[in-house]
C-alpha positions in Angstrom: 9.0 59.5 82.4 6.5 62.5 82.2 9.0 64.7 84.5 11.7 64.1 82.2 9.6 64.8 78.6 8.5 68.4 80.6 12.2 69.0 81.2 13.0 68.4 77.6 10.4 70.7 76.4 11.4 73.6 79.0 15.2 72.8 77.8 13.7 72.9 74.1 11.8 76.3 74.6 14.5 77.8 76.5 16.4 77.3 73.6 13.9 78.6 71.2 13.5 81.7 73.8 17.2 81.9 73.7 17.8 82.2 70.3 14.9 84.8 69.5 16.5 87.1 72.2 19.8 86.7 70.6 18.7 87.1 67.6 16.6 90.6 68.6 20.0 91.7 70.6 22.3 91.1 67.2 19.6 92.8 65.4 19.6 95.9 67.7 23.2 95.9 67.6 23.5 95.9 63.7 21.0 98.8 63.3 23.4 101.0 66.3 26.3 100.3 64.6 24.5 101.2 60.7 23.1 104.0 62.5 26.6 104.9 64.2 28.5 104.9 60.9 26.1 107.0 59.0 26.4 109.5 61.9 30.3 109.4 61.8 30.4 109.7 58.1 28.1 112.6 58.0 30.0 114.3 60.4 33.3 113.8 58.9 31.5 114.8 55.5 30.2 118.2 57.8 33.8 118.7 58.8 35.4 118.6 55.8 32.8 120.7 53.8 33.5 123.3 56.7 36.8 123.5 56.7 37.6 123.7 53.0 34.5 126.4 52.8 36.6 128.4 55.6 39.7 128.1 53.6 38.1 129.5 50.9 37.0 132.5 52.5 40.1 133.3 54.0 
């Protein structure tokens, strides 16, 4: 009876364990991809401020 309560608790912190990693790797991922699409709009921002000051100078 004791062996199987300790395998329930091990099963329940895995769990726990589990989730908060999940959790921390979902986090990390939404912050790449916020970071990732400030980056790409900047740079398409960049781009386009370049080229229309270039066409103005030309």
């Amino acid at each position: 009876m004791g062996r199987i309560l300790l395998i329930a608790a091990a099963v329940v912190v895995g769990f726990f364990l589990l989730g908060s990693v999940i959790g921390l790797i979902f986090g990390a991922l939404k912050w790449v991809l916020i970071i990732g699409a400030i980056a790409l709009i900047v740079s398409v921002v960049l781009k386009l401020t370049r080229s229309s000051r270039s066409s103005h100078y030309s």
